[in-house]
Each structure stands twice: as structure tokens, then as C-alpha cells.
N, C-alpha and C positions, 0 to 999 in steps of 0.2 A: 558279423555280430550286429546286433538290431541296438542300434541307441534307444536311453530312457531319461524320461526327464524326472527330476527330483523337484517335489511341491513344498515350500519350505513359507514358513510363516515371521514377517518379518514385522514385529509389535503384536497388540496394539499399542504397548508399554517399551518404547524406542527412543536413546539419547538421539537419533537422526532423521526424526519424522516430526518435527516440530511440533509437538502435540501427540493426543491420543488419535494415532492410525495404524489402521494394517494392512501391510499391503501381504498378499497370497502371490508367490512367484515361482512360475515352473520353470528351473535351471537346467541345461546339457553343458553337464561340468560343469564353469563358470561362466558360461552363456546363459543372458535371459531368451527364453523362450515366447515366455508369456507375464506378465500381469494386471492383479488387479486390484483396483482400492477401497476398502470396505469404511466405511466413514458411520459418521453418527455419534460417535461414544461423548460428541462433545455438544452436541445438538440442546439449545440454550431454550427456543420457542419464542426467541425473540418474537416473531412475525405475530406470534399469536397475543403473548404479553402487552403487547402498546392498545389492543382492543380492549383494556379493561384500563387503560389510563390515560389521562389528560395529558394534551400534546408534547406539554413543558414538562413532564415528568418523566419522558422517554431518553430524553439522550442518554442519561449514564449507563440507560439498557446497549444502547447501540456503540457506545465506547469501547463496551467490552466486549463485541465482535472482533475489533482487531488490537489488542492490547500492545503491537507494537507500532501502529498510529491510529490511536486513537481519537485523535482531533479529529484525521478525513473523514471518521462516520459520524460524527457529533457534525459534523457543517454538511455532509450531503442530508443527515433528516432532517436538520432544521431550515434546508435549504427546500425539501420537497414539501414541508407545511408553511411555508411562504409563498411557494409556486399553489399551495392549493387554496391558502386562503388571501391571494392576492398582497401579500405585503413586499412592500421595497425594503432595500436595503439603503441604510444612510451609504453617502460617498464615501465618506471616512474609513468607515465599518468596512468596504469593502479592501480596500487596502490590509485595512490590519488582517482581515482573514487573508487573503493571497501568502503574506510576510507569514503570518502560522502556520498557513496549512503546508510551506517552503520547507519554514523550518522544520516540519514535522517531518515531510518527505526527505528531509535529510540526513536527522537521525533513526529512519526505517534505513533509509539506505544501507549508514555505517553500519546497523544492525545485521544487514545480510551482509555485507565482508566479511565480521567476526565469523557470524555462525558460517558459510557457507567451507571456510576454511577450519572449523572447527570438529562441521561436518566429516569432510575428508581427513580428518583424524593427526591434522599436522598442524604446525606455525601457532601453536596458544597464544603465543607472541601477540600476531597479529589479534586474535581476540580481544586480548584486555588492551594493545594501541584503541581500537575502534571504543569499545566501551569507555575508554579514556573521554575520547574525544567526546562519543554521544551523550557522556554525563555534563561535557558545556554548555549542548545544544539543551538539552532538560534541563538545565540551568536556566538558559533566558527563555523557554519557555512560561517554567516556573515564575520567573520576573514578571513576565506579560500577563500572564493567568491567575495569579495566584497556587497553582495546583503543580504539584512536579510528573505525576504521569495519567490518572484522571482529567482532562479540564475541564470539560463541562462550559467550556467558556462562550459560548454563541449564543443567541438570544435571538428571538421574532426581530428582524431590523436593524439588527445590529450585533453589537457583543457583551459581555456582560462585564470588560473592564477595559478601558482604554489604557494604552501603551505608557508607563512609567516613565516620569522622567531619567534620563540619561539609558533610555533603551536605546535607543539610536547608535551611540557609541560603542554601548556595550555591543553590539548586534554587529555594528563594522570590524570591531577589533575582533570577536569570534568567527567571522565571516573568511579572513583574512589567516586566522589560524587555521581554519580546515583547508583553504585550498592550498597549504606550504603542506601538511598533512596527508593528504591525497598524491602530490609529488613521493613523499615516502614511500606509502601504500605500495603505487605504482613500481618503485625500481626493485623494492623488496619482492613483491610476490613474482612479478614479469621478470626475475632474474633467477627464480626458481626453477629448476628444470621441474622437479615433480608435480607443483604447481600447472605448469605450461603442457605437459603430457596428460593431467588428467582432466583438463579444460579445452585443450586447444582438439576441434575435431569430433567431441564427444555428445552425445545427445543431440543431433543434428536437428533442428524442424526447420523446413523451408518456407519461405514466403506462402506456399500455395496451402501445405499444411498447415501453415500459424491459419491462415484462412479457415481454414475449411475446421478446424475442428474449435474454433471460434473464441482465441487466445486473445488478451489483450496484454495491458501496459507495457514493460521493458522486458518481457518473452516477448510478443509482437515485435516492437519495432527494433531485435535483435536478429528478429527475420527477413530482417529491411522490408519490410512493412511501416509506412509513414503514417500513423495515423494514432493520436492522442488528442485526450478529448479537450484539452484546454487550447488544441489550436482547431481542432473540426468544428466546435462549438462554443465558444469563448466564451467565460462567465467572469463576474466581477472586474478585476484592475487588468485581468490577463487582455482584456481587447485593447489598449493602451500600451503594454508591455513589452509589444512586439516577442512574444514565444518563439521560442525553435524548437521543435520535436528533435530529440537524437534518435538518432534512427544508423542500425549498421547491417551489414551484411552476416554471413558465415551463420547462424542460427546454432551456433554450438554453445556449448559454456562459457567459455571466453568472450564470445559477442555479449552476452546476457548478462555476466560480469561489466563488460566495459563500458556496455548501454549505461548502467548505474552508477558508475562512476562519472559518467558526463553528465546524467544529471541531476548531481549534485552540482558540478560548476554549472550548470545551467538554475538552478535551482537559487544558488547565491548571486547569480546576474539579478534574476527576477527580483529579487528579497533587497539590493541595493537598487534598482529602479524602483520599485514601491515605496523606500523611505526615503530616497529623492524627490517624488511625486506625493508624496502624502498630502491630503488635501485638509486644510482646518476644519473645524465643526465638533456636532458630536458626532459620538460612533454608539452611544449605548440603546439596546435594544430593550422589547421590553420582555419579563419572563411569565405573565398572562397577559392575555386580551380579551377582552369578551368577544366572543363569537357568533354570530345570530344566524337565525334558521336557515338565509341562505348560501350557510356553507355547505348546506346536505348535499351528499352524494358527489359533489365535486373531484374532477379525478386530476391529478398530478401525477409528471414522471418527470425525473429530475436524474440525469448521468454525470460523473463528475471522474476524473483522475484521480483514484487513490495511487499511495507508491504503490499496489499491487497490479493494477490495471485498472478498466472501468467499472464502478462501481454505478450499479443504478437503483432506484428505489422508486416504487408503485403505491401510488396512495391513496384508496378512496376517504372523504374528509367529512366527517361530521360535526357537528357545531359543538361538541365536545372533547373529540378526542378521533385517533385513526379509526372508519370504519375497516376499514385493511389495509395492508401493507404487503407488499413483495419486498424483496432484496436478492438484486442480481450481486453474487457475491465473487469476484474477479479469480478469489481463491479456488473456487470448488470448478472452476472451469477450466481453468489453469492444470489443475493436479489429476483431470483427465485426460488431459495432455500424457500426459507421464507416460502409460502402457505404449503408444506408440515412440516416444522419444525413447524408453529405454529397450527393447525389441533391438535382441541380436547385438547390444552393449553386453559387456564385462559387468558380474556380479558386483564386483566394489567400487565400481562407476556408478552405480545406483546411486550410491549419495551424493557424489558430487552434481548430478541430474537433475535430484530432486531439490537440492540446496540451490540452485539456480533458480529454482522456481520460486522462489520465497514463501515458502508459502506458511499461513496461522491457522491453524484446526478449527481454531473459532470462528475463522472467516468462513471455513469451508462448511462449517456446521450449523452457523449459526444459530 
């Protein structure tokens, strides 16, 4: 008897594709055979929108690339039109961005616990803990920003608000609460058996494939692949910091889970040496500069650690505004990944697969 595969359509309108996608998957039984990811439906034109606007009027376009850290793309643009029109960063300034863009990478994080578990269709529990938690972290954001999930908060040299008083306490005493939080996390879900079965062993990439098909952030170094960009290329307080990459073996779900769980504790190390090192001054930038003709043509690239991987941005600069812009976007490289990770997995291990991956439609779409 000749086996046949069944081609079944899964979105683009999907509670477990975080966003509008669809993936096309050729099934034998409950075996993937094949798939593939058909993208776009979210496609924003960022790239093309910043050529029609002046420098400082772009971040809130680039925020809403990744609406669940939004900060890391509002500091990698305004990080690539400093790199293109030669401006420093006050000392100050630099710290406070590290201690945000932390705390940002913190609550994406909690963010993928909820959903990933959400995903797989079990532990709600666990959801609204995590969401508990990540509405603290929005909290002292909000304190720092003024803004609770837009910030907009970076400026040419600086930031557009220096840090509150009594942030500092507040920041220790929330710091302190998530890592007694994360101890939860841990014994709750790792004592799960269904949990641990549909993680442990599933969606395998190894070192040479996170390679080769050109994966970054905590998908990479889940493939014990050592390699992030705040320790290959250090920018602002992080050369000071002394970083650690976490980096693990096994490249399954469970590695790619626990990668993100370490760093978060990695993540509130950094955020309590920054405001131990905080250095006086100001920190505030400015939100125009005049720009003169010999910004024309100038080219920047600027790579930066988002929670999702490396994000990078390409900039040609004109003494107005982007003459162009690229955006290597960590998501849409990452969720190519996917056909090969799920290949010859279990139909409803898809989502637990693709929920590793973290991935935001708008990242991938831009």
C-alpha cells in the first residue's frame, strides 16, 4: 500500500503563530513531511517609510516592529544614526540604556514562558504567573520612560529622560522578586511530565545547523553555539560589565527554554552592576540636530542583541533623513529555521517548535 501525504493549511489566522502566518504542511499521518512559511500578510514598509522622514521621527515606526521589545529597536536605529552621523553617547546615557534595554530583554523573555506554554495548549496557570510578573517589569519601565509599552525613549546622545528618583530601589526590590519567581517557574514546569516530553528531545538543531542556516540569539547559543553580540562586539556599559553569554547544549526545546531562563538571571546581574556603576552627569540627548551636507551618503551598520537574536541595521545618511535603510530582522531568519527543525516531528509538536522560536510576525515582516 503506497503512502500519501496530506497538505493541510495551518493560518494565516492562528491562536499559535504569533501573528499573521501560514505555514502549508505536508503530513504522513501525524508526521511532518514537509513545510513551508508563507509570510507577508504583516509587511509594514518600514524600510521604505523612514525615506520620507526625518531621523527623529522614525523610532516609533521601528518600535512597532517588535511590539513585544520594543525598546531594542528604538536603540539599535537610533544607535545606527549616531554611528552615521558621528555622535557619542553621554557616559551616563549609556548605562541607562544597558539597565532598559535588561529590563526590556526581561519581560520578552517572561513573555515567551507565558505564550510558549500557552502554545502547547496547557498550564494557563503559568501564563497569567508570567504576565503577573512582566506587568512589574512595565511598571518600572514606565517609571523610567514615562510610556508603559511604546517608549520612544532614546535620543541622538543620549535619552530622552533620566532615571527617577528612587528607581534604583524600586529596580532592586523588582529584580529580587523575579529571580524568587523564576525558582517557581522552574519546579512547576521541570516537574511536569507533559511539559518535559514535549520539550525534552524535540525539534533538535545542532551546532552545525544553527550554523549553517544562520540562527542567532537564544536558538543559537541553545545549540552551544557561544556566540552573542554584547560579548563578540561590546557596545555601551556592556565592555565594563564583564557579560557572560549562556550558551547550552542539546538544541531541543528544552535547551532554548532554559537558554532564556538564564538570561534573565543573567540579565538582572547586568542591571544591578549598571546601577552600582552608574556614573553622574547628564544623560539627556538631543531630539534634532542640524545636520550639514557632509552627512551625504555616509554608510552605517550597526548589530546589536535583541531578545530575539541579532538584529542589524544598514544605513545610507543624508543630511535630512535615511537615504536607506536595511533591517536584518533575527525573526524572519529564525522561522526559516522551522522546516528543517520540524521535518519527521509529530504534528502537535509544531507548536511547541515554533513557540521556542519566539518569534513576532512584525519582526519577520517588517
Amino acid at each position: 500500500m503506497t503512502k500519501t501525504t496530506t497538505k493541510i493549511n495551518i493560518g494565516p489566522v492562528h491562536p499559535s503563530t504569533h501573528g499573521v502566518l501560514r505555514l502549508v504542511v505536508d503530513l504522513d499521518g501525524d508526521t511532518i513531511k514537509n513545510l513551508e512559511a508563507h509570510v507577508g500578510f504583516l509587511h509594514r514598509g518600514v524600510e521604505k517609510l523612514v525615506e520620507t522622514r526625518m531621523y527623529m521621527q522614525c523610532p516609533p515606526y521601528m518600535e512597532k516592529l517588535d511590539y513585544v521589545a520594543p525598546l531594542a529597536y528604538d536603540e539599535a536605529y537610533v544607535a545606527t544614526v549616531e554611528a552615521a552621523l558621528g555622535i557619542e553617547v553621554k557616559e551616563r546615557a549609556q548605562y541607562i540604556r544597558v539597565i532598559e534595554l535588561e529590563l526590556q530583554r526581561i519581560a520578552s523573555h517572561l513573555f515567551f514562558i507565558g505564550a510558549l506554554c500557552n502554545d502547547m495548549g496547557q498550564m494557563f496557570t503559568m501564563f497569567m504567573w508570567v504576565f503577573e510578573d512582566r506587568d512589574r517589569v512595565l511598571a518600572l519601565l514606565e517609571q523610567a520612560t514615562g510610556q508603559r509599552m511604546f517608549y520612544v525613549n532614546m535620543r541622538l546622545g543620549g535619552v530622552a529622560r533620566d532615571l527617577p528618583p528612587g528607581f534604583d530601589e524600586d529596580c532592586q526590590s523588582l529584580l529580587g522578586h523575579i529571580e524568587k519567581r523564576l525558582e517557581v517557574y522552574g519546579k512547576y514546569l521541570e516537574s511536569n511530565p507533559v511539559f518535559m516530553e514535549r520539550m525534552k528531545g524535540v525539534g533538535i538543531l545542532t551546532a552545525e545547523e544553527a550554523k549553517g542556516l544562520g540562527v542567532t540569539g537564544p536558538v543559537l547559543r541553545a545549540s552551544n553555539v557561544d556566540y552573542d553580540v554584547r560579548k563578540a562586539r561590546p557596545y555601551y556599559a556592556y565592555r565594563e560589565l564583564n557579560f557572560n553569554s549562556q550558551v547550552l547544549g542539546g538544541g531541543d526545546n528544552l535547551a532554548r527554554y532554559k537558554v532564556r531562563i538564564l538570561e534573565i538571571k543573567e540579565s538582572i546581574r547586568l542591571i544591578r552592576g549598571a546601577l552600582k556603576r552608574m556614573p553622574e552627569g547628564d544623560a539627556l540627548g538631543a531630539q534634532v540636530r542640524l545636520i550639514g551636507p557632509a552627512a551625504k551618503n555616509r554608510i552605517a551598520s550597526v548589530s546589536r542583541e535583541l531578545p530575539r537574536g541579532e538584529g542589524m541595521m544598514y544605513m545610507i545618511a543624508d543630511p535630512q533623513r535615511p537615504y536607506r535603510l536595511s533591517v536584518r530582522s533575527p525573526c524572519f531568519i529564525n522561522l526559516f529555521a522551522l522546516e528543517h527543525m520540524a521535518k519527521e516531528q509529530r504534528f502537535a509538536d509544531l507548536f511547541s517548535i515554533m513557540g521556542s522560536l519566539d518569534l513576532v510576525m512584525a519582526c519577520v515582516d517588517r
